[in-house]
KEGUKOL-405866 format. One record per residue (C-alpha): residue in three letters; y, z, x. Coordinates in steps of 0.5 Angstrom, whole numbers, plus 500, padded with zeros to 3 digits. Layout:
N
ALAYZX ...
! end
This chain:
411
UNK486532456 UNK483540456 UNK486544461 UNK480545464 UNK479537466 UNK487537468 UNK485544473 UNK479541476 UNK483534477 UNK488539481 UNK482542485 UNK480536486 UNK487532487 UNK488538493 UNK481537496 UNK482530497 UNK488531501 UNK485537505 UNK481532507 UNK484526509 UNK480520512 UNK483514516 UNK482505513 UNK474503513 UNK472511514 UNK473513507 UNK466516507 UNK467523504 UNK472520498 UNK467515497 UNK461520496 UNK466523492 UNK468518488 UNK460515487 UNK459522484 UNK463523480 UNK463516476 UNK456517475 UNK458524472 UNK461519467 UNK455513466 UNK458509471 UNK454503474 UNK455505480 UNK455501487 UNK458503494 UNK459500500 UNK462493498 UNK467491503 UNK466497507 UNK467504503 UNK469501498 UNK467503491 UNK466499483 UNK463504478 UNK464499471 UNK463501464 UNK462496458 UNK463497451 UNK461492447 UNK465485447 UNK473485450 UNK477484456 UNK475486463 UNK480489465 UNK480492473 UNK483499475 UNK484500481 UNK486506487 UNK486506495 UNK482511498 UNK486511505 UNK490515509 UNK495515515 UNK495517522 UNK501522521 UNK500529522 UNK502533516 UNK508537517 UNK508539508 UNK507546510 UNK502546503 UNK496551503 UNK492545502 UNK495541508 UNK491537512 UNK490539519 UNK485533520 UNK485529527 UNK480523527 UNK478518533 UNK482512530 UNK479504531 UNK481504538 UNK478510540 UNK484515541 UNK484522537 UNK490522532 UNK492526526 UNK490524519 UNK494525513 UNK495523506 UNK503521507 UNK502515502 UNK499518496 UNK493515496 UNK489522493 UNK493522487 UNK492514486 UNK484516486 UNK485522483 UNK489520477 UNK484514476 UNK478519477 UNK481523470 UNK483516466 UNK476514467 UNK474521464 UNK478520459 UNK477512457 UNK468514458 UNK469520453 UNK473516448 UNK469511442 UNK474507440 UNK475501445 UNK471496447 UNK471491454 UNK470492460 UNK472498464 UNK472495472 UNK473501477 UNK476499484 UNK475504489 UNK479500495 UNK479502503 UNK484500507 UNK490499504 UNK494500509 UNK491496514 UNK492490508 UNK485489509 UNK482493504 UNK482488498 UNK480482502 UNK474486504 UNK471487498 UNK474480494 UNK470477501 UNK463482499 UNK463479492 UNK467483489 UNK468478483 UNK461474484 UNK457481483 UNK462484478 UNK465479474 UNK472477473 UNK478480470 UNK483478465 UNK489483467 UNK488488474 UNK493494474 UNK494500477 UNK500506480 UNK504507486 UNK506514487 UNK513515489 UNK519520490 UNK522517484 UNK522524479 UNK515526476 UNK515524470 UNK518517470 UNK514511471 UNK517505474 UNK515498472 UNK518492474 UNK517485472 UNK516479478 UNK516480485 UNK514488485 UNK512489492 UNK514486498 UNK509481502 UNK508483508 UNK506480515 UNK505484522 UNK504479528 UNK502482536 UNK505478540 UNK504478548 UNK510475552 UNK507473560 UNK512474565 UNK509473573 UNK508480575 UNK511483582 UNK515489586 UNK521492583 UNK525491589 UNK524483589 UNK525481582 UNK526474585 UNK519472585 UNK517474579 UNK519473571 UNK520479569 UNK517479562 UNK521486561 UNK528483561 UNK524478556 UNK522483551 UNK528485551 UNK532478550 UNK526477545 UNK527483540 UNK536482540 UNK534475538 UNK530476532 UNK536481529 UNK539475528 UNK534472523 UNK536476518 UNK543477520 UNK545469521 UNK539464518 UNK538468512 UNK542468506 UNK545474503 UNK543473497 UNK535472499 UNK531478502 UNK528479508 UNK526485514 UNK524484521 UNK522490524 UNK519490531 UNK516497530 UNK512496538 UNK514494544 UNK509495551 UNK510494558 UNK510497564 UNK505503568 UNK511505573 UNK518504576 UNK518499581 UNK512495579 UNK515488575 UNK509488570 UNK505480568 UNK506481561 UNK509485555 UNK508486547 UNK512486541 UNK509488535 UNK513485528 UNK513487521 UNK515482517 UNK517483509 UNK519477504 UNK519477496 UNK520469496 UNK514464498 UNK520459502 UNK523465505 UNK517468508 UNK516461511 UNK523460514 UNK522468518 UNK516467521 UNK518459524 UNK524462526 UNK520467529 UNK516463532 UNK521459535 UNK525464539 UNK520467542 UNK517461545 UNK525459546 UNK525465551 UNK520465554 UNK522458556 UNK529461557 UNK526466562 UNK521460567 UNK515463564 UNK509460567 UNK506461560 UNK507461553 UNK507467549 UNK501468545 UNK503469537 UNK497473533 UNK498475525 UNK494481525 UNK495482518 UNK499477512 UNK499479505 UNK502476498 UNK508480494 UNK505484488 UNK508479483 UNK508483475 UNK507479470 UNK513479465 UNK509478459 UNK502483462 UNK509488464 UNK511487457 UNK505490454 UNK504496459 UNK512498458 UNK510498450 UNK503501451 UNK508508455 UNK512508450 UNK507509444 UNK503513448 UNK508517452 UNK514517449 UNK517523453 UNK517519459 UNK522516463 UNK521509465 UNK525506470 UNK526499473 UNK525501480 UNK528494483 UNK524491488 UNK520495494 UNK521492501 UNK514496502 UNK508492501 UNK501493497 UNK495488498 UNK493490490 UNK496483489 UNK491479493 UNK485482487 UNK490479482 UNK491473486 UNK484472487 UNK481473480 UNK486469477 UNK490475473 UNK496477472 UNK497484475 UNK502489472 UNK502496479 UNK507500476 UNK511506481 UNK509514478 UNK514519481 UNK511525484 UNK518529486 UNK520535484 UNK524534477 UNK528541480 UNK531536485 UNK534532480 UNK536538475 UNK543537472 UNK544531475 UNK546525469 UNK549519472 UNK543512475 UNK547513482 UNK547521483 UNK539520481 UNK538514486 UNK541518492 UNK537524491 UNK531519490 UNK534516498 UNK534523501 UNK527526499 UNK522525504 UNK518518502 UNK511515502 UNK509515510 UNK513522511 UNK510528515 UNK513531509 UNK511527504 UNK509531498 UNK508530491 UNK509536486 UNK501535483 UNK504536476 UNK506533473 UNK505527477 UNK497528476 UNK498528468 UNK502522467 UNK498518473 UNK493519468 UNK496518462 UNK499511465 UNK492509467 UNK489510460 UNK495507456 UNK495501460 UNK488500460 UNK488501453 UNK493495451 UNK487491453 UNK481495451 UNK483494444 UNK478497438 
! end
């Protein structure tokens, strides 16, 4: 790559992230994304499942192979102290005003993709079929779904192999590609416990649904402490809890809000009966007049690689990046909703990590422990102070992006 490209994807990289835009209202990235594939002679659509964006490029006969990047960012104000920090507020999809930061990386995800995609269009010698995918709504899980329900297959065709990064404080530089389940998969549930409202001075006339909330949140410690083996993963986080609106008032009713991660098919299934079962058994416990309510407010698969796909990619760095570093990162109890593209189209998917921290933290330091602790005590994805060193986190982005594609799009 010129420097001149690697300094406009820096403008670029910094722009994005000055101007951070929330699930389904990625509308600026997306009219940037568009401008610049048709920069390139993309096929361009936009809006397909929301603010989603496909550019496709073909060359000749070969495998289509699907490239994908998430465009949104989070509600968390920036705390990076960066020149380009973001200082963006937005009125979120319950119509509070909040903070909106790029706290998970998703600007470096388009803007590597953006630079591969440069790279791949101003190159003869390959032949396939290049399909862009420019996602909304990653963390809200629902992104993907989104645009496979809008047709992303039907109108744009199938792939044979989707691929695609995840920036991390791993050290930039390093890549991380592991073989299997990858990824967590991921469930949120709202769940509503009904008690019988009342005065705070009579709670014997009432089922006071606070005392149940709380009852409900110390049980579920125990589906992972007592009913999951310890050699099998799970996490059970109640991330929310509501009720209540003054001191001497019982209220009618309280909200637990759960996020659930698994890796294994049969463990998710047992986590969420459990959960089911506890709560009910508390609310009957408690003498409420009415069963809990459980709503799945969203569910998404583990990111499984495929080892042969993982295989390739893993020779595909080597050859084109023998100065990289690639790591097996273990399993990421964080999950992604880039596997239901794979699920769908029938491919398999190979979504490697890309270290974005500064290699200054990990100077001088020689042994997999010492560098596993330092990557533990920097600021991770959702962080205020989450912030990736632009290179060379873009660069190798870039160059992953390309070689993996390349493995497939053989001349």
């Amino acid at each position: 790559m010129t420097h001149h490209t690697m300094t406009d994807l820096a403008e670029l990289y910094r722009d994005l992230h000055a101007h951070p835009e929330l699930s389904f209202a990625e509308t600026r990235t997306a009219a940037i994304v568009a401008e610049r594939l048709r920069a390139l002679d993309f096929a361009v659509t936009t809006d397909v499942g929301g603010t989603g964006v496909v550019g496709v490029l073909e060359r000749g006969t070969g495998p289509t192979v699907l490239m994908r990047a998430d465009m949104d960012a989070l509600p968390v104000r920036e705390e990076t102290g960066l020149p380009y920090a973001s200082t963006v507020t937005s009125v979120g999809p319950d119509g509070a005003e909040v903070p909106v930061m790029h706290a998970c990386g998703h600007d470096m995800h388009v803007t590597a993709l953006l630079g591969a995609l440069g790279v791949l269009a101003a190159a003869d010698d390959w032949q396939g079929r290049v399909l862009a995918v420019f996602q909304p709504a990653e963390e809200k899980g629902s992104g993907a779904r989104a645009m496979i329900d809008d047709g992303l297959f039907s109108r744009f065709g199938t792939p044979d192999i989707v691929i695609g990064q995840h920036v991390a404080p791993l050290p930039a530089g390093a890549l991380g590609v592991r073989t299997g389940a990858a990824f967590a998969a991921s469930d949120a549930l709202r769940i509503t416990l009904f008690g019988r409202g009342g005065h705070g001075s009579r709670p014997e006339a009432t089922v006071d649904p606070v005392v149940l909330a709380a009852a409900t949140i110390l049980r579920l410690q125990t589906v992972v402490s007592r009913e999951i083996a310890a050699t099998e993963t799970a996490v059970v986080t109640v991330g929310a809890v509501h009720a209540g609106t003054a001191a001497n008032i019982i209220p009618d009713s309280a909200e637990l809000r759960l996020s659930i991660r698994t890796f294994d098919p049969d463990v998710r299934q047992r986590v969420l009966a459990a959960i089911e079962r506890i709560v009910r058994a508390e609310a009957l416990a408690a003498g409420a007049d009415r069963e809990p309510v459980i709503e799945t407010e969203y569910s998404f698969p583990a990111v499984v690689n495929d080892a042969v796909a993982a295989d390739r990619v893993r020779t595909a760095f080597a050859e084109a990046m023998p100065a990289v570093m690639v790591v097996d990162p273990g399993v990421v109890t964080g999950s992604e909703d880039v596997g239901i593209l794979a699920v769908e189209a029938g491919a398999p998917c190979v979504y490697w990590l890309l270290g974005g921290a500064d290699p200054a933290h990990f100077a001088g330091l020689t042994s997999l422990d010492e560098i596993t602790a330092t990557v533990a005590s920097l600021p991770s994805n959702h962080s205020p102070q989450f912030a990736p060193v632009i290179e060379p986190t873009i660069g190798v982005g870039v160059s992953a992006l390309v070689a993996a594609a390349r493995a497939w799009l053989r001349a």
